[in-house]
Each structure stands twice: as structure tokens, then as C-alpha cells.
N, C-alpha and C positions, 0 to 999 in steps of 0.2 A: 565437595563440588555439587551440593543440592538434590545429588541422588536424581538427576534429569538427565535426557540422552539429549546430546547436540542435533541441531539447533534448537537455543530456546531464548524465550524473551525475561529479563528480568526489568522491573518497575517500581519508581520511588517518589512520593509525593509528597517534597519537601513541607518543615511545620510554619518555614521563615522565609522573608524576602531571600532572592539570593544577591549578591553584588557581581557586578562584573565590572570590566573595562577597556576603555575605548582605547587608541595607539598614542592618544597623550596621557592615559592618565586618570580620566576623567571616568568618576564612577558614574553605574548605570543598574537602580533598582529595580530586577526582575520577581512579580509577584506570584503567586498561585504556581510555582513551578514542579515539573513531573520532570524524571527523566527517564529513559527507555535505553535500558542496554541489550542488546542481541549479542549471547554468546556462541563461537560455534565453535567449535577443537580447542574446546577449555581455554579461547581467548576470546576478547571484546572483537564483533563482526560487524559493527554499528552502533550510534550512537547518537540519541537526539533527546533533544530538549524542548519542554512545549512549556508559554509561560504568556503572563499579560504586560503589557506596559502601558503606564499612566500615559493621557494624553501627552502632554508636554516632551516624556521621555522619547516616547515613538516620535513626535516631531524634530526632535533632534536626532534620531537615530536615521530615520527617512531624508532628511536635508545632510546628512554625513556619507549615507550610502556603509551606515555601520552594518553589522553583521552579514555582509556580502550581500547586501541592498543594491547592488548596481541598477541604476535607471535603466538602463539599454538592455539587461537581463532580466525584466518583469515582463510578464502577460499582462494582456487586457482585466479592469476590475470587471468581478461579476456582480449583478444587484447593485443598488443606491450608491452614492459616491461615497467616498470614508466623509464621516464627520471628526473633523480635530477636535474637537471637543469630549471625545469621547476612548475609552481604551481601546486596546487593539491585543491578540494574542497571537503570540508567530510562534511558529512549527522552526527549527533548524536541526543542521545535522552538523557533527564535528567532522575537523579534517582528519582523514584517517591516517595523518603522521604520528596522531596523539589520543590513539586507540590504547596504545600499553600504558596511558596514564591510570585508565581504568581498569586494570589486569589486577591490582589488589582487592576490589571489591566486586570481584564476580562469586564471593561466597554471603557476601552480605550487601549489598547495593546498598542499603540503607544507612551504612557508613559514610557513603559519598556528601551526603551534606554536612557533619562536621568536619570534615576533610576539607571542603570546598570555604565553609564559612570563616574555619582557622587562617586558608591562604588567602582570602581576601583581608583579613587583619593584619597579615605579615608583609602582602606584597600585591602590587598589581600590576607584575610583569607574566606570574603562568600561565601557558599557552591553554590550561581550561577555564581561565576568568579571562580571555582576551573575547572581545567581539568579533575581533577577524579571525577566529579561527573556526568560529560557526559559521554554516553558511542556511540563512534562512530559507526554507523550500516553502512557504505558506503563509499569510498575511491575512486576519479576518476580522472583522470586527461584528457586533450584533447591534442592532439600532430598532428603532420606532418601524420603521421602515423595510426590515429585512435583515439578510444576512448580506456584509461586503464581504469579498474576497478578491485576493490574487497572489500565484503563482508563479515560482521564478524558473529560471534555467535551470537552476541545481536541483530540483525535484525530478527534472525529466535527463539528466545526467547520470548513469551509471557509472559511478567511481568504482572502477575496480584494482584500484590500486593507487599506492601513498603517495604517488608525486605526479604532474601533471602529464609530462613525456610518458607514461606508461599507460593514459587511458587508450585502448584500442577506438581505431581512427572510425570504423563504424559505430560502434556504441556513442560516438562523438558526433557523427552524421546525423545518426536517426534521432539523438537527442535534435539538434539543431531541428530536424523536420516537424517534431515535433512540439518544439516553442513555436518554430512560427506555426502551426496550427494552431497553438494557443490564443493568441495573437489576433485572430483572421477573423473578422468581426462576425458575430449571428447570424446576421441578415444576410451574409452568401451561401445557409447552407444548403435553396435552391441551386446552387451553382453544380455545374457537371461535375462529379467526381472524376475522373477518369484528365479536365481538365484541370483540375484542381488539386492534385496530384502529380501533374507534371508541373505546373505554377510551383506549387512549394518545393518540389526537388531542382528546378532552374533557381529560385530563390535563395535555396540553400547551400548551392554550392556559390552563389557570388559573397555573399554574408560569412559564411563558415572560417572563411579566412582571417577575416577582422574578427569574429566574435573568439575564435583560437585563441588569437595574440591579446585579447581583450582576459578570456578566463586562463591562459599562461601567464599572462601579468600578475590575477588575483593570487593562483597556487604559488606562484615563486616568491610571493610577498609574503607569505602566510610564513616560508619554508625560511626566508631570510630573516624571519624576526626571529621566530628559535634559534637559528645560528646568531646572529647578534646578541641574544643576552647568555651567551656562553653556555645555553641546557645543551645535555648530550643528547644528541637524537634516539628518541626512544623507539626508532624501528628499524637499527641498524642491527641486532641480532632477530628479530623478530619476521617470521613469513609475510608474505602479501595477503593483507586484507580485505576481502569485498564485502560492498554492502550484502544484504541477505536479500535475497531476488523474494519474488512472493510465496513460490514453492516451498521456501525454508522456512517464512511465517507462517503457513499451513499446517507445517509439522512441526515445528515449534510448539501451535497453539494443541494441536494433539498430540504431542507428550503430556503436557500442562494439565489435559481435560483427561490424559486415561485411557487415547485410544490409541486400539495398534494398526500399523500401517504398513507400507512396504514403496518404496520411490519404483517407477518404474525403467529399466535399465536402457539408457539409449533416447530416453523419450523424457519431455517434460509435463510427465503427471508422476502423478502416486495415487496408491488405489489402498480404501481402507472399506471396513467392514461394519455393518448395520446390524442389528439385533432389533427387530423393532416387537410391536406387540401381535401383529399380525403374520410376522416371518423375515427372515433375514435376506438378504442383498448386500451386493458387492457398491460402494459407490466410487469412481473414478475424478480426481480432482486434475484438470488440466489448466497449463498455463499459454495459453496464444496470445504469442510472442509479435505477430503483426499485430493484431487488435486491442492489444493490453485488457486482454480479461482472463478473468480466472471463472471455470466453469467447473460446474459439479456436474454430471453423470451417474443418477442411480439406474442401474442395472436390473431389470426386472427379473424375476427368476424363473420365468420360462419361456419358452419358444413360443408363442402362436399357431394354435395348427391350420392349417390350407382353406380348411374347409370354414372356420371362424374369423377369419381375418377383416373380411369386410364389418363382421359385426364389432369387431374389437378396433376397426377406423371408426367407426359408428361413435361406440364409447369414448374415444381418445378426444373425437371432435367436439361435442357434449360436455367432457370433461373439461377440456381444454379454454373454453368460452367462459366459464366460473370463476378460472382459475387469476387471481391479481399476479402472481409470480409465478414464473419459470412456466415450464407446459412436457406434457407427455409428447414421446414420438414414436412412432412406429417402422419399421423398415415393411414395407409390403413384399417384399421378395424372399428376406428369409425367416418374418417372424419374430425380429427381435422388438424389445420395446424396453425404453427406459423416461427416466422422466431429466428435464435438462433445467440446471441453474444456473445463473452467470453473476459476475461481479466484475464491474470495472476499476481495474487498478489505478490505473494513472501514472504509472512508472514509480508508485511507491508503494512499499511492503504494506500489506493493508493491516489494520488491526485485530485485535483479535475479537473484539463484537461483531466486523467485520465480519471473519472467518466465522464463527458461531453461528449469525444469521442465515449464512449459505448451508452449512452442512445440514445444520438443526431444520431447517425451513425444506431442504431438500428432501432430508431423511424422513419429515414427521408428515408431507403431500406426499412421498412414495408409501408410505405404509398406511395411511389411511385410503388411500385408491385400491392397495394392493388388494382387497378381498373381493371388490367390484371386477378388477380383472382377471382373479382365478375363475367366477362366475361365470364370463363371457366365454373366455377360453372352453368352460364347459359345458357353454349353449344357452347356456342362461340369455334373454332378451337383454339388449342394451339397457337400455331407459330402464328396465328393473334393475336392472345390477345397479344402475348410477343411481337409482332412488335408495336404495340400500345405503350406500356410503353415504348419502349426501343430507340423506333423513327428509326426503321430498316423496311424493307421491307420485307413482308413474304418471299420472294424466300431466302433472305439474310439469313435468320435463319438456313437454311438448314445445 
């Protein structure tokens, strides 16, 4: 079992086209394709697949509404309009009926392409070569021009379980609330929050109903085609799967890299531990669940004392203006100080460059400030202490 603690991510970047196929029949060449398995209690916890398609392919696949392309279920494009003439590479995710199709290669992933390539030469009815049993979360293309993109419902869907009657009716709300923010064009982001906020929650309860009956159509279609070609449903002995929330690709990707950590009980962080070259610190990884961000939290490791505080606002403020990412803060009442990072998620588990960036980029501005503010803390002048770290001359600071 790879000698890894749950959750973790395994990854495989096929050498060959792969084939799929549409609900006639009709094959469909996926190139440059990767697929991403999340394990987590030594079973498949998610499941997606990222790949390109030739112009002509994606124009059939986009006029079919294959891979759960629903028109009515996209966001607004971002950048340049797609050129057809050009390929396109989509993000989707499998239905989590046909999670235990993948339970024999959570020891080698890299089996899954002969696996895959054999049943595409025997048959083009299994529920992992069907198009409708992915559901595309991403659409992007690169051009002269920029990067296109857009984004469906099923990215801002948390599926936490195999069949549609068991999504919880909130996770299904705040989805809806937040496609149509997707939706909601640039140019109102003058507009009042506060009214804009009640707009999209009146919005979404009159829409939620049809879009329900619209994505219960899709899941029960998905579910009746399994039952019609006589396969036994592969998660009739098997527990309820969720996707992996972003907290679990966190720790995931710190199993992978070597670090130790600990989830915090009750609460949506985990708190892991920094070794740097200047001295250690705690950093706290939270997930805010209004805002879809994942923030990092390094912990500074000392109190401020009373009588340096102003000077160490002094240094934070100074610092803080240099700084392109995240920023120091200070509590002025009791002293504490840490430095803050954030990452916005988007409703989807973020990757692990991703994660790297946040912690690496968190951990390597706390430790390189850190000896500027043990200086302060011990009277040292601001603007020296910050020419110190920063390798500037005090006058220069000014």
C-alpha cells in the first residue's frame, strides 16, 4: 500500500492517446492524458482526468453536451473567446459510482493505462471509457491572445456521495450560489455586496429547482446505463465516498513531502511544524469555508513585549509594503505576531504546486524576517533591524 498515510494523491501520465466513448458508440481521442487518484482508507476518494482534444473532437463534444458539457451548467468564458480551430484541454472528474473500478491500482496507478487501452479494444460500453460518466469541471484553451477558460457546475458541486438523492440539500444551495456568481459578469463588481448577495440568494432559490431536476436527470442517467448493460454495481458493498475537501490535499501533499502534522480536532485546520535556518515555528493551515480559501498561519515564536510593540508595528508596517505575498500581523493587545498566506480554492482540491507554493513561500518570508524581529523585540531600531534582513542600508529604508 505504498508505505503512505491516508490521504494521499497518486498520479499517471499516460505514453498513448487514450480512447473513449460517446452513448452511441462513437469513439473519442484523448491526447496528452494525466490521471489523478486520491486515496483515502485504502480506497479511491476521487478521481480525475486532465487531457487535450483536437479541435474538431471538442467541437463535437461541445455540440453533444458530452462529458456533462451541459450548456445551462457553464459559467461565463474568461479571456478571448475560444478559437475552433484550435485544441482545448478539460479537467473532469468520475462519477463516484465507479470509484471501485479503480481499487485494483491504488498500488501501481500506472497500470491503469494498460487496463484502460486493453478495454477500449474489447468494448466500448465500460462505465471508465464512457463520456458520460465524467463530469468536466474545466475548459481551457491557450491562444495568441491569452488564456480561455470556463467552468461548470460540477466543480462548485461537492459530491459527497454515489447517487444524486444523497447530495446534502445545502452543499447543493451553496453550490447553486455560487455558479451563479460565476456567471455574474465583471463589470458589477462595483455593485453593493450586501445587495448582491441577497440578488444571488433570491436568484437561487427560484433557479435551484429546475437546475436539481436538470443535474437529477444527469446522475440517474449515468446510474441507468450501468444498470442496462447488466455490470453489478460496484458500490453496493462498498462505503460512501467523498470527494477530498482541500484540507485532505494538504495533507496528502505532506505525507508525500515528509512532513509531520497533526489535523486540528473540531476545527478546519491542521497545524504542522517549520525547522527553518533561523529557528522553528508552528504554521497553521486553515480552510474558510465561506470564502473558499485555504490560509497558512506562521506563528511567530514570541510574544512582543509592552514596551516594543509600537516599534515592532513600526517593523511589520515597513515590512509589510516590500512584501508581493501574504504580509505580517500583529495583535497589539497581546503581542502575538505571525505572518498570513492565503490561496484561493474555488471548490476544488487544489494541487500540489499549489500547496508547495503556500507553505514553501510562507515558511521561507517567516524565517527570513524572523531575526529582524527578535532584534526589535530586543530594542534594536526598526529600520536597522529591517536593513539587516533585507540587506538595505538604514537611510535607504526611509
Amino acid at each position: 500500500m505504498n508505505n503512505r498515510i491516508d490521504p494521499f494523491k497518486l498520479s499517471h501520465q499516460f505514453s498513448k492517446p487514450l480512447l473513449m466513448f460517446d452513448v452511441q458508440g462513437a469513439s473519442r481521442q484523448l491526447t496528452d492524458v494525466r490521471m489523478e487518484l486520491v486515496v483515502r482508507d485504502e480506497a479511491p476518494g476521487g478521481v480525475s482526468l486532465i487531457f487535450h482534444l483536437a479541435p474538431q473532437i471538442y467541437n463535437e463534444i461541445d455540440k453533444a453536451e458530452e462529458f456533462n458539457l451541459v450548456t445551462a451548467l457553464r459559467e461565463e468564458v474568461s479571456g478571448p473567446p475560444f478559437n475552433s480551430h484550435r485544441e482545448v484541454t478539460i479537467e473532469a472528474r468520475l462519477h463516484p459510482q465507479f470509484y471501485p473500478f479503480l481499487s485494483p491500482f491504488i498500488q501501481d496507478l500506472s497500470q491503469i493505462e494498460p487496463f484502460l487501452h486493453d478495454l477500449a479494444r474489447q468494448t466500448a460500453d465500460h462505465p471508465l471509457l464512457s463520456t458520460s460518466s465524467w463530469f468536466a469541471t474545466e475548459v481551457t484553451q491557450t491562444g495568441l491572445r491569452g488564456v480561455s477558460r470556463y467552468r461548470t457546475f460540477w466543480r462548485r458541486l461537492r459530491i459527497s456521495s454515489n447517487t444524486f438523492d444523497r447530495i446534502q440539500q445545502g452543499d447543493f444551495q451553496q453550490a447553486i450560489q455560487e455558479f451563479i456568481r460565476g456567471k455574474i459578469n465583471l463589470e458589477l463588481v462595483q455593485y453593493p455586496q450586501e445587495l448582491l448577495d441577497e440578488d444571488v440568494r433570491q436568484f437561487a432559490d427560484q433557479i435551484s429547482q429546475a437546475t436539481a431536476e436538470s443535474v437529477r436527470e444527469i446522475f440517474m442517467s449515468v446510474e441507468e446505463e450501468l444498470s442496462s448493460e447488466g455490470e453489478e454495481d460496484p458500490t453496493d458493498d462498498a462505503d460512501e465516498i467523498d470527494w477530498i475537501d482541500p484540507l485532505d490535499a494538504v495533507a496528502a501533499y505532506l505525507n508525500e513531502d515528509g512532513w509531520s502534522w497533526r489535523r486540528q480536532e473540531g476545527e478546519d485546520s491542521l497545524i504542522t511544524g517549520v525547522a527553518g535556518e533561523n529557528g522553528s515555528f508552528l504554521c497553521q493551515i486553515v480552510w474558510d469555508v465561506a470564502n473558499r480559501y485555504l490560509i497558512a498561519y506562521a506563528a511567530l515564536p514570541i510574544i512582543t513585549d509592552p514596551q516594543h510593540r509600537s516599534a515592532m508595528m513600526e517593523f511589520v508596517t515597513r515590512a509589510n509594503y516590500g512584501l508581493l505575498i501574504g504580509a505580517f500581523e500583529l495583535d497589539l493587545d497581546n503581542g502575538e505576531l505571525r505572518f498570513r498566506n492565503t490561496l484561493y480554492t474555488d471548490l476544488a482540491y487544489p494541487s500540489s504546486q499549489q500547496i508547495a507554493e503556500l507553505l514553501y513561500t510562507t515558511a521561507s518570508v517567516t524565517d527570513d524576517y524572523l531575526p529582524g524581529i527578535l532584534q526589535v523585540n530586543d530594542g534594536i531600531a526598526p529600520q536597522i533591524a529591517l536593513s539587516a534582513v533585507e540587506g538595505t542600508s538604514a537611510e535607504t529604508v526611509e
